[in-house]
Phi, psi and omega in degrees: 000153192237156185273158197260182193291015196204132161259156186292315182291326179291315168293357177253334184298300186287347158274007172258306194316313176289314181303333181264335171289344167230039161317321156287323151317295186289021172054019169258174189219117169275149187207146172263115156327090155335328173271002165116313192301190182252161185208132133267139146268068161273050151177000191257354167234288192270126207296353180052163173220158149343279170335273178344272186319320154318282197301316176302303195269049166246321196299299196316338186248016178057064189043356169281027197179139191261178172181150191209149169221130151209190197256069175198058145300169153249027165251112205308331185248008190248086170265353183261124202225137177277130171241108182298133148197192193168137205276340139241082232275331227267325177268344188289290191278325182285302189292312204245292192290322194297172195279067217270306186272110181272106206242137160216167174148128173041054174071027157254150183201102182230157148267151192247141187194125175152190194280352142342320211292308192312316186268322195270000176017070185269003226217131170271010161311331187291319186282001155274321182259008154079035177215150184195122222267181191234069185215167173262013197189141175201179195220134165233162171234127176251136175265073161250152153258358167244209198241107169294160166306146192296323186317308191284326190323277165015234151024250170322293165348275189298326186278321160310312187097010195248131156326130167350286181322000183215032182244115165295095153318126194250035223279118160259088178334139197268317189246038181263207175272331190279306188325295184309320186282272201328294171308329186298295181287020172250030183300297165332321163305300196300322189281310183293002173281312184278288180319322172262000113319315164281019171081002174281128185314111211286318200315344190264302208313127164279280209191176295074127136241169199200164211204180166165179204255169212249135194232161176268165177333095163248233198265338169204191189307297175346279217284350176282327161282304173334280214288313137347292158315313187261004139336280159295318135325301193272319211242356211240142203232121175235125159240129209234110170282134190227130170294154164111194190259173197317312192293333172257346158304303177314297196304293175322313172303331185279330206240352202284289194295190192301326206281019167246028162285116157334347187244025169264170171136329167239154180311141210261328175301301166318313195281347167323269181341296189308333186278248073296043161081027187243145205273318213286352207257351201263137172290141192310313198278000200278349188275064181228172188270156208287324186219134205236134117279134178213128194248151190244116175304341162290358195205348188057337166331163197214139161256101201239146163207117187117185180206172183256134224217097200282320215276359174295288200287336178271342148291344182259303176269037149088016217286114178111345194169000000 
């Protein structure tokens, strides 16, 4: 694999270096790892903020990608909404931000996702996208409530190639403030995710952003990953630019959002529950943005499909009760 003209990691590092220097603003807590690595705490002792969750999943995309809140959704009762871009999307998310790395040991279990991913190339994704990043020093984001085991510090260490001492832990609770926005800001992702699951050629991604509404706490894990999900599923908007021609720019768009899974329709906690609570019973493809444009770059056509489902979405994040 040949190195592309940017690393994920050298770009993250001075926004992980700022993020642990303003930390007591960002209502996180840095800790030194008995196995040697830095541990954040955004959301499990210490309460995180917006910001926090904003600044990570900038981390999370490997300094290649921006993301912003602001209050100009189109959901009348939802109005604060994250917005996504990023300056190479196929590699700021794919390469970098999606959750990929699968970490366990002694009753722990998260996914890792951010330019970790990028040095330890686990995933046969990499040899598709032809990269293999090059650093001395990294960073993961974990979708946790605990603290890993030294075994995984361990781990990542070796499979990075890096010493303890230079691997940053990022932890996000899924349902703490920072955790929501880290999830929230992978819509972009989750639609380019879906796009390479449907077999469309990543080398055609010109560029893409993607936005979706800031959904509230919930009440436990469940509804707190529900409400993440359907963020995005019910709320989430990807525009995406592509080569070739108008007819495979149509077919994407057609087959790209959430609602041409069999299993929309419902609230993601709910459609959970019904599986028996098993991730592997829900189809794969139902994990996409609620409404997709996709323009064939060569022609400026534009293609549009799905929609956004406010009444959906205020059944899930709870509106009234």
């Amino acid at each position: 694999m040949s190195s592309l003209p940017f690393s994920v990691n050298r770009l993250a590092a001075p926004l992980v270096h700022a993020l642990v220097a303003d930390a007591a603003m960002l209502r996180i807590g840095v800790e030194q790892h008995p196995a040697g690595c830095t541990v954040i705490d955004a959301g499990i002792d210490r309460p995180g903020s917006l910001e926090a969750g904003r600044r990570i999943a900038e981390i999370c995309m490997g300094g290649a990608g921006s993301v912003r809140i602001a209050m100009d959704s189109p959901f009348a009762h939802w109005p604060t909404q994250v917005t996504v871009g990023a300056a190479d999307p196929v590699l700021a998310c794919l390469g970098s931000q999606y959750a990929g790395w699968s970490l366990s040991g002694e009753k722990f279990s998260a996914l890792g996702s951010g330019p970790g991913r990028a040095l330890a190339v686990k995933e046969p994704l990499f040899a598709e996208l032809c990269y293999r990043d090059m650093a001395d020093r990294t960073v993961l984001v974990l979708e946790t409530d605990k603290r890993p085991p030294a075994s995984v510090v361990e781990k990542v260490a070796r499979d990075c190639g890096v010493p303890a001492e230079r691997v940053t832990l990022i932890l996000t609770p899924t349902r703490s403030p920072a955790g929501i926005v880290q999830i929230v800001a992978r819509v972009l992702e989750v639609g380019l995710h879906k796009l390479h699951a449907l077999h469309f050629p990543l080398d055609r991604v010109r560029d893409g952003v993607g936005c979706a509404p800031l959904p509230p706490p919930g009440r436990d894990f469940v509804q707190a990953m529900g409400r993440t999900n359907d963020a995005i599923l019910f709320g989430g908007t990807v525009h995406l630019l592509v080569d070739g021609p108008d007819d495979d720019a149509a077919d994407l768009a057609a087959r790209l959002p959430s609602s041409a899974s069999a299993d929309y329709g419902r609230p993601f906690a709910d459609l959970f529950a019904a599986s028996g609570f098993d991730f592997f019973k829900i189809d794969p493809m139902l994990f996409s943005p609620a409404r997709v444009i996709v323009t064939a770059f060569e022609s400026g056509r534009s293609f549009t499909a799905g929609a956004l489902a406010p009444a959906l979405l205020d059944r899930s994040f709870g509106i009234g009760g």
